[in-house]
C-alpha positions as CSV (number, residue, x, y, z in Angstrom):
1,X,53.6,-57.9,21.6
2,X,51.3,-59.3,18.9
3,X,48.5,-58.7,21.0
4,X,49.7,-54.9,21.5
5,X,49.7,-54.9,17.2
6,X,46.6,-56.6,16.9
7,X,45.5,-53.6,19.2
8,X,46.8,-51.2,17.0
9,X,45.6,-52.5,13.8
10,X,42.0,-52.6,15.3
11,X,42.3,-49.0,15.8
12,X,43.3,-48.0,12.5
13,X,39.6,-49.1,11.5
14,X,38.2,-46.5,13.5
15,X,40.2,-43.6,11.4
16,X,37.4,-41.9,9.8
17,X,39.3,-39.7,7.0
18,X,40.6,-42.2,4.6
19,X,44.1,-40.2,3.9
20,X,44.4,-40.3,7.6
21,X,44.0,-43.1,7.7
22,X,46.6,-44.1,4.8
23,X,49.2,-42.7,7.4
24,X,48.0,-43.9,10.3
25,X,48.6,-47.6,8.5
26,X,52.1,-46.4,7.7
27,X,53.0,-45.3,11.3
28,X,51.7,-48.5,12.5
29,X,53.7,-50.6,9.7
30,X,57.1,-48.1,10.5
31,X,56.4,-49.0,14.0
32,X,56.2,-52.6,13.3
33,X,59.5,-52.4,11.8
34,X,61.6,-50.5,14.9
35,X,61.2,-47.2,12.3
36,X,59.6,-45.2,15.4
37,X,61.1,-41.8,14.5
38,X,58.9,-42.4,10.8
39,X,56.3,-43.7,12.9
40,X,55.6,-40.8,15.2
41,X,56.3,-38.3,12.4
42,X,53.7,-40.0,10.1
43,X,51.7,-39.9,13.0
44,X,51.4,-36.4,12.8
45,X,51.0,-36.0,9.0
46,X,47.7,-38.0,9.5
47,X,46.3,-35.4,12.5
48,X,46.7,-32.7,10.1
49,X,44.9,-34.1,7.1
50,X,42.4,-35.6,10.0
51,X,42.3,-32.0,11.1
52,X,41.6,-30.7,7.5
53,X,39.0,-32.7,6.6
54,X,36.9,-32.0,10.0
55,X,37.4,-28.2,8.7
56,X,35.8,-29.2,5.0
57,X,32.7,-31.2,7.0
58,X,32.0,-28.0,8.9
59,X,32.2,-25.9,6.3
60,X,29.5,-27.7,4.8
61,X,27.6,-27.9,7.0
62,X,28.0,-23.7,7.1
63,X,30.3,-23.3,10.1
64,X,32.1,-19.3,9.3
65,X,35.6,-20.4,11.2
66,X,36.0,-23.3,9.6
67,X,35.3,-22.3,6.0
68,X,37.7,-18.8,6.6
69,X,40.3,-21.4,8.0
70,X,40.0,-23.3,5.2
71,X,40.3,-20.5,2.6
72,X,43.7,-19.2,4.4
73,X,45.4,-22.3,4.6
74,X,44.4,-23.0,0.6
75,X,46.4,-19.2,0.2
76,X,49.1,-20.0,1.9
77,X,49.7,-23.5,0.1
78,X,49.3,-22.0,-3.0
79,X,51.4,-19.0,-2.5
80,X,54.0,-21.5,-1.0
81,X,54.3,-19.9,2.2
82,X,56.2,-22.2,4.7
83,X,56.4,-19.5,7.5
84,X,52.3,-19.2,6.9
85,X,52.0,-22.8,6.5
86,X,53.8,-23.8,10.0
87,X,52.2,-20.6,11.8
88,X,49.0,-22.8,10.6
89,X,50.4,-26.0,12.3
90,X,51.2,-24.4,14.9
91,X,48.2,-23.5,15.7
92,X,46.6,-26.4,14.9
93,X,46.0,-28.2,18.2
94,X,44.8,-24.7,19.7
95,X,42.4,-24.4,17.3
96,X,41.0,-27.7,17.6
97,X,40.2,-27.7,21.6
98,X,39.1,-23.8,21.9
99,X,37.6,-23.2,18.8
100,X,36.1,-26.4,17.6
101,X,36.1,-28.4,20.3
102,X,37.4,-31.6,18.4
103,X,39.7,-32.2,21.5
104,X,39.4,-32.0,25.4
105,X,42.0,-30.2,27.7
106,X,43.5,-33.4,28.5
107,X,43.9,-34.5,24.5
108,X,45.5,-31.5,23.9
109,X,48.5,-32.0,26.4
110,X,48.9,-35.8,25.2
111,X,48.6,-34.7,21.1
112,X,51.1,-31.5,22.0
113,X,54.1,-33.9,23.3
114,X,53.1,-36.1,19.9
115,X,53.8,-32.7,17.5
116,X,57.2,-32.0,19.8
117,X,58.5,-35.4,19.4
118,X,57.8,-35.2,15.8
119,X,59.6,-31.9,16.0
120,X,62.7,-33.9,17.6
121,X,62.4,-36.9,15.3
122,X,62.0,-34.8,12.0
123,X,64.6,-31.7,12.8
124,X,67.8,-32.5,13.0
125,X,68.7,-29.0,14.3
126,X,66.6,-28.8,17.7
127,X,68.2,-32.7,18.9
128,X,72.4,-32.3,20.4
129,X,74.8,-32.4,17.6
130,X,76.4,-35.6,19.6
131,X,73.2,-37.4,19.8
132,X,71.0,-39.1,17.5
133,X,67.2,-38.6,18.7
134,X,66.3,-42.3,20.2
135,X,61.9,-42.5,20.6
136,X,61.1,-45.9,22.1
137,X,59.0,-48.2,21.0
138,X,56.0,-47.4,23.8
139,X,56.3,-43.8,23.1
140,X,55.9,-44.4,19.2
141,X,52.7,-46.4,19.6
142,X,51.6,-44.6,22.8
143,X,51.3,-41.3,20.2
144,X,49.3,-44.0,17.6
145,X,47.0,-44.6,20.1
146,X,46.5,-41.4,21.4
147,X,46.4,-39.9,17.7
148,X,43.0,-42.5,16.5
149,X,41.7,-42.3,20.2
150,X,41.4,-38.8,20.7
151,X,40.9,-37.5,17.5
152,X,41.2,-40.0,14.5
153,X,37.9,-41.9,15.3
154,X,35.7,-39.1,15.9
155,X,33.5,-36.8,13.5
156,X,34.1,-33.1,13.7
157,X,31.1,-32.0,15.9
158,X,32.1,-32.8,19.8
159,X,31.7,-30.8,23.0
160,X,28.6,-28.1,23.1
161,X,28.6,-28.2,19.3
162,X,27.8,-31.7,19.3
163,X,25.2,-31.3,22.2
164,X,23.4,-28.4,20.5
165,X,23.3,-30.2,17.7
166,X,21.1,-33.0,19.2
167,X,18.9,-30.9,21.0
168,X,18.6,-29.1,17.4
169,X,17.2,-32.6,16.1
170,X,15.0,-33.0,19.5
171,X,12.9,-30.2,19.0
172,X,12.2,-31.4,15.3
173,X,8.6,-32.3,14.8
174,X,10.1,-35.5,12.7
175,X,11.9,-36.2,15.4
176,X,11.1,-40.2,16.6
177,X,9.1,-41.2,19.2
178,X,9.9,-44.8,20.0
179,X,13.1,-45.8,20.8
180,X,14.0,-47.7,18.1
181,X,14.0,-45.1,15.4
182,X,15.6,-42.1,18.3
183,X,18.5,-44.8,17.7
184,X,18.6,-44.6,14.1
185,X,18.5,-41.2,14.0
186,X,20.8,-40.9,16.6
187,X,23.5,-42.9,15.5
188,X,23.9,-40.7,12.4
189,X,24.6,-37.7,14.1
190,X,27.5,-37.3,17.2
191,X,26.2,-40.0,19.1
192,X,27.2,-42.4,16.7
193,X,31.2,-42.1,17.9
194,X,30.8,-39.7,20.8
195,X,33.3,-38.9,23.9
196,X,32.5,-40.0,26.9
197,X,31.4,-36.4,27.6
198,X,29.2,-36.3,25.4
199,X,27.0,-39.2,26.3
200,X,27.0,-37.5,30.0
201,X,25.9,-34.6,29.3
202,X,23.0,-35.4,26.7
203,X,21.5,-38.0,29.7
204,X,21.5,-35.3,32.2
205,X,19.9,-32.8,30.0
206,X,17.5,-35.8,28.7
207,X,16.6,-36.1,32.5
208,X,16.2,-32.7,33.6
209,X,14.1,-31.7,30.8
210,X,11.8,-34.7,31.6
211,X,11.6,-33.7,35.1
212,X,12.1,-29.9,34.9
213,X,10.6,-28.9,32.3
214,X,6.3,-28.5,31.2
215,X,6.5,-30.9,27.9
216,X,3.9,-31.3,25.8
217,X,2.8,-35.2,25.0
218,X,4.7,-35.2,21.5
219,X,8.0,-33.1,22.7
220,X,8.0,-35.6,25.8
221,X,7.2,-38.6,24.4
222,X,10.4,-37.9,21.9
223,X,12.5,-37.3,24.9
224,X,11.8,-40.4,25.9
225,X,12.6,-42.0,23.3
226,X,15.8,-40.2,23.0
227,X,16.6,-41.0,26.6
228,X,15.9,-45.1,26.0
229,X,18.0,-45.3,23.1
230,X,21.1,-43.1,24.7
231,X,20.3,-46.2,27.3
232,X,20.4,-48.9,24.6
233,X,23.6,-47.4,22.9
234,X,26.0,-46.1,25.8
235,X,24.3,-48.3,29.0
236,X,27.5,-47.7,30.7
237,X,27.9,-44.1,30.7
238,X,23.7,-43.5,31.0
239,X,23.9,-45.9,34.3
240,X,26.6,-43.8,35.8
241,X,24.4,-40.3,35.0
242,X,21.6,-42.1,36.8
243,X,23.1,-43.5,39.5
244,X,24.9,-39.6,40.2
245,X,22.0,-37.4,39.3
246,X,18.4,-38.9,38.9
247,X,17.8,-38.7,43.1
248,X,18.9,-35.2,43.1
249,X,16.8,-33.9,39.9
250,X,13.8,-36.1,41.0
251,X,14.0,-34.7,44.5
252,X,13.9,-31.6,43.3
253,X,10.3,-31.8,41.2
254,X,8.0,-29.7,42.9
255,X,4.6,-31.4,45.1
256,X,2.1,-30.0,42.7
257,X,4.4,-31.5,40.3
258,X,5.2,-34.8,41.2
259,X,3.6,-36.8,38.8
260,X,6.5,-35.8,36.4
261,X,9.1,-37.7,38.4
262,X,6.2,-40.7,38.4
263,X,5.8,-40.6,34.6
264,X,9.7,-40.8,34.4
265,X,9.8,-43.6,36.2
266,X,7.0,-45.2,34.3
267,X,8.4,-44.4,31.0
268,X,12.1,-44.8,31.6
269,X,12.4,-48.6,33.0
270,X,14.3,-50.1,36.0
271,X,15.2,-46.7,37.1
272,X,13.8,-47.0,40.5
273,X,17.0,-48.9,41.6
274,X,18.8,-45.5,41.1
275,X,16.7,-43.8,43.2
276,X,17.7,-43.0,46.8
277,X,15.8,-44.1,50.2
278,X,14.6,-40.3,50.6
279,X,13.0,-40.2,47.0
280,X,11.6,-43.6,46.9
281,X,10.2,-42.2,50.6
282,X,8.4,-39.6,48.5
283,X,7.1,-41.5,45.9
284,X,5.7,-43.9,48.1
285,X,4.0,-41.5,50.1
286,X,2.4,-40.1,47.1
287,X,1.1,-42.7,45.7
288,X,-0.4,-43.5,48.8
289,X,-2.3,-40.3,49.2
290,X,-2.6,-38.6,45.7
291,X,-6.2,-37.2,45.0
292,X,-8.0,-34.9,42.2
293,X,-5.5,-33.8,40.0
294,X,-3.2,-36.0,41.2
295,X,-4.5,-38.8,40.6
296,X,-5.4,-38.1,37.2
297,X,-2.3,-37.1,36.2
298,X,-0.3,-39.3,38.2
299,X,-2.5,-42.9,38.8
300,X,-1.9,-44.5,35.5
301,X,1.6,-43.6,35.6
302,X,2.2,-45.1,39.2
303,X,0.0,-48.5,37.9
304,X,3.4,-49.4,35.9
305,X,5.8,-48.6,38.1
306,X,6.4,-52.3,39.7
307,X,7.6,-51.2,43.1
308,X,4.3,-48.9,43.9
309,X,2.3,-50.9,41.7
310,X,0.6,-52.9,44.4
311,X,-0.4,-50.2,46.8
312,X,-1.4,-48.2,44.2
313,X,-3.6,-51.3,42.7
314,X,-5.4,-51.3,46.0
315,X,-6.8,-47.9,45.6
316,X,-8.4,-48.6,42.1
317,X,-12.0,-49.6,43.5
318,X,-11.8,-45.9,45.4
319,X,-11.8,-44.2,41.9
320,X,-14.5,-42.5,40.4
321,X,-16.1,-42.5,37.2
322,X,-14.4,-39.3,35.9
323,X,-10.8,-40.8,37.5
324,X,-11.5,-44.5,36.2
325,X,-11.9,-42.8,32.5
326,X,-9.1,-40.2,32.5
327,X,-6.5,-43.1,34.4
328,X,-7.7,-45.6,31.7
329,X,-6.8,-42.6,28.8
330,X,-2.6,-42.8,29.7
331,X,-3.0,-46.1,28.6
332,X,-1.4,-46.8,24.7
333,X,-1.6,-50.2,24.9
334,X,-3.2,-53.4,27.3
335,X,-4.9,-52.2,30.4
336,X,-4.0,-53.5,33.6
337,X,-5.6,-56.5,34.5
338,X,-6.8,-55.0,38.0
339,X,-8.3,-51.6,35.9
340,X,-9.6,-53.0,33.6
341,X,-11.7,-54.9,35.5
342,X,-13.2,-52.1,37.6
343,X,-13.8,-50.6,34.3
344,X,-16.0,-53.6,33.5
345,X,-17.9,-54.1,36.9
346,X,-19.0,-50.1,36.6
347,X,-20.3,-50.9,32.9
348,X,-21.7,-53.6,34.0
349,X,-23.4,-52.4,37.3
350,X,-25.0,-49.3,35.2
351,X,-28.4,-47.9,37.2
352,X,-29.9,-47.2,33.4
353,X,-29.8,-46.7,30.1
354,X,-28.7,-43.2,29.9
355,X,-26.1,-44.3,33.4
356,X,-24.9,-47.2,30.7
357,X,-24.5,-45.1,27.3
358,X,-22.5,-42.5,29.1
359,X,-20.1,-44.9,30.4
360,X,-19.9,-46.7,27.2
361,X,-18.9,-43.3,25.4
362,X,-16.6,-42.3,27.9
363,X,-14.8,-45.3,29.0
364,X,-15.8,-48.6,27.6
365,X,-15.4,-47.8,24.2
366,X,-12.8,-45.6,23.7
367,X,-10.6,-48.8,25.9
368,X,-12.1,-51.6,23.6
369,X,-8.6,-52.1,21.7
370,X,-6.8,-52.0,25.0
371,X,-8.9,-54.8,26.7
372,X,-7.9,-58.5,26.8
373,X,-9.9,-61.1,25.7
374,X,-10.7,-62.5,29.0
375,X,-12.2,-58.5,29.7
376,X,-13.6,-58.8,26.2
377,X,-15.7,-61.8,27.3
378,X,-17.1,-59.8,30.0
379,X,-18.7,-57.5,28.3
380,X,-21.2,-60.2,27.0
381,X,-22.0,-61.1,30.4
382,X,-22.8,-57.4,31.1
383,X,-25.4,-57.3,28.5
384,X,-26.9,-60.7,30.0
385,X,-27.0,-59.9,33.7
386,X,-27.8,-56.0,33.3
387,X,-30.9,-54.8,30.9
388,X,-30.2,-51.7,31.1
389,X,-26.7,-52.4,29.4
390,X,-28.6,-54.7,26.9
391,X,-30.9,-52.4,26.1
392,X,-29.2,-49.0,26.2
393,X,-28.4,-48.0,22.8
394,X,-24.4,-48.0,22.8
395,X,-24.7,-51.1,23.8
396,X,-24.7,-52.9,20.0
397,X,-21.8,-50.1,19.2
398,X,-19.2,-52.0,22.0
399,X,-20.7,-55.7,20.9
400,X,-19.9,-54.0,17.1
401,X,-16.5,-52.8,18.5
402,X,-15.3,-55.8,19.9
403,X,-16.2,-57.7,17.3
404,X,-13.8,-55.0,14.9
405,X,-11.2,-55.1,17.1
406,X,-9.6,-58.9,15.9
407,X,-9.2,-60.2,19.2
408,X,-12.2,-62.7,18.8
409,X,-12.4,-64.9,16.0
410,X,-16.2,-64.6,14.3
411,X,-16.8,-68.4,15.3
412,X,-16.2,-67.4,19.3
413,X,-17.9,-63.9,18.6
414,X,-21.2,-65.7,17.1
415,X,-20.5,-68.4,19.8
416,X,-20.8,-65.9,22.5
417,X,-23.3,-63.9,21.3
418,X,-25.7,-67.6,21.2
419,X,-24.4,-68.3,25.1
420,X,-25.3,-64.7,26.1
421,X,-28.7,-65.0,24.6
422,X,-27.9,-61.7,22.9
423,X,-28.3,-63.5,19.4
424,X,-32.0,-62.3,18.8
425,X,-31.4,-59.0,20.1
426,X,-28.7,-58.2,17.6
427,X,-29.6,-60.2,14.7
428,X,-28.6,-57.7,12.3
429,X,-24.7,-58.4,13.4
430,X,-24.6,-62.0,12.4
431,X,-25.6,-61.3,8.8
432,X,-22.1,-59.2,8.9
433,X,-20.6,-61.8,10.4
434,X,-21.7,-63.5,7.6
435,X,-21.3,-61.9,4.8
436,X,-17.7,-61.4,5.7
437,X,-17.4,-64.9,5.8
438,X,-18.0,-65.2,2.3
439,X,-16.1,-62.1,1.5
């Protein structure tokens, strides 16, 4: 039994209302003390004050129903109207699963049989005149449970309200695009204490309008987020969507289209495992054999998803020039060790100067932050073995590049640029090397 209290007084914390949850206390201390009848009917006090305040956050927030509610109850009270006033009690629950959606079907049965035993422990004249109305102990806390669990604890937006409401915030500008800050915002909103139902049905929007739907790179980077952080806050619930629906939705993208359910799998991790053998199949197969547009919508995408990563590896030395830049463009942070290096060895194979400028504008340069420093290193060598990359005119822009980009200490910069022999040729960079020394 003092584990079953402990229980209840953990759930008391949940009550969001703070006159709610004054009463729910006292239920739970009447209970303590064998008072069950008091429990269950103060109980019910704290749903309607729970119930009140939800109306006075929508109202805010501009909702028409719940501010003319509020305004009716308010003339009632004050005209002391009790037949108005129960009418209004009455209708409480009803209101609360069809027109606001604070409740589900199922939450409405289990808080109707708490307002009719608080009928039968509060009126004397609907219990036999011969016998005194007996609630046991389970059904008095059974009703404090249900009261915090299915109402209590939760803000006033739930259900399609809720839902619109976060798809509202996706299609904000402001809206975050890394995961961390989709969960701050998120956990301010619905998804902070959502219903089960909730969490559902966000993750399968989330994952049809990544796979469904034509997203610009800002409106799909933020779904992404959006989608990692309902992962990070409700992993249960998102596994379960996954596991049901991501083979279906993903089997359903389109040929020309494919890529999509690529970049998903990229972007979203570890969600091949909930893929089925008819999808993974597919995926396979087109990494295997994508070409032209495919490939430069879908290569770079493919190179991070571990399971096709190594087939998809193999085909890198098969790219062209205009594939090995736009693949090497989906890339927001390191290269892959595999691209990068065919990136390197075509830079550093350049036929001439004007071969060797155009690939430093198009691919080497625009990748310089992305590189490693072992690639880094390379690109000295390049300039040693290859004149016309020494003496094409981009060239001192990369050496100037990499030497910007931090990775290199100016000891091993000036150190490679003396091993290279590239020292003389680029004199003028050591005096900045220099000076910012003494800076």
């Amino acid at each position: 039994m003092s584990e079953q209290l402990a229980d209840l007084d953990e759930l008391v914390l949940r009550c969001r209302n703070k006159i709610a949850r004054s009463y729910i206390k006292e239920a739970v201390r009447s209970y303590k003390a064998g008072a069950y009848r008091a429990a269950i009917v103060t109980t019910w006090i704290a749903i309607v004050f729970d119930y009140l305040d939800k109306l006075r956050e929508l109202e805010i927030s501009g909702h028409k129903d719940a501010k003319k509610e509020l305004e009716e109850f308010e003339k009632h009270r004050k005209a002391n109207d009790v037949k108005k006033s129960l009418d209004f009690e009455r209708e409480l629950l009803d209101n609360a699963k069809d027109r606001y959606e604070f409740i589900s079907p199922y939450e409405h049965l289990d808080l109707s049989r708490l307002m009719e035993d608080r009928h039968r422990s509060a009126h004397p004249s609907m219990n036999s005149v011969e016998e005194v109305y007996k609630p046991t102990a389970e059904m008095a806390r059974l009703h404090i449970r249900n009261a915090i669990t299915a109402m209590l604890q939760y803000p006033p937006v739930q259900g399609k309200a809720a839902l619109d409401s976060i798809k509202k915030d996706l299609e904000s500008d402001y809206f975050p695009t890394s995961s961390d800050e989709a969960q701050k915002v998120l956990k301010s909103g619905p998804l902070g204490m959502p219903r089960d139902s909730l969490v559902r049905n966000l993750t399968i929007v989330l994952v049809k309008r990544l796979l469904l739907e034509d997203l610009s790179d800002k409106p799909h980077a933020q779904t992404c987020a959006a989608l990692n952080a309902v992962r990070e806050m409700h992993p249960e619930m998102a596994t379960d969507v996954l596991k049901e629906k991501l083979s279906s939705v993903a089997g359903s993208v389109s040929d020309d289209r494919y890529h999509v359910a690529v970049k998903f799998l990229a972007l979203i991790p570890d969600t091949w495992q909930f893929l089925d053998d008819g999808v993974r199949a597919k995926t396979e197969n087109y990494a295997n054999t994508m070409e032209g547009d495919q490939v430069v919508n879908g290569f770079g995408y493919a190179l991070r998803v571990q399971e096709i990563s190594e087939q998809v590896e193999a085909r890198i030395p098969e790219l062209s020039d205009e594939e090995l830049i736009e693949v090497s463009r989906t890339f927001s942070e390191e290269l892959p060790e595999k691209l990068a290096d065919r990136a390197l060895e075509r830079y550093a194979n350049a036929t001439s100067w004007n071969d060797a400028n155009w690939l430093a504008n198009k691919l080497i340069l625009p990748t310089i932050n992305l590189l490693a420093k072992p690639q880094l290193e390379k690109l000295f060598t390049a300039g040693e073995d290859n004149g016309e990359v020494k003496y094409s005119h981009q060239y001192k822009e990369v050496l100037k590049a990499v030497m910007n980009s931090g990775v290199l200490a100016e000891e091993e910069f000036a150190a490679l640029m003396t091993q290279h022999d590239l020292k003389d040729q680029f004199e003028d960079l050591m005096p900045e090397l220099a000076s910012g020394a003494e800076d």
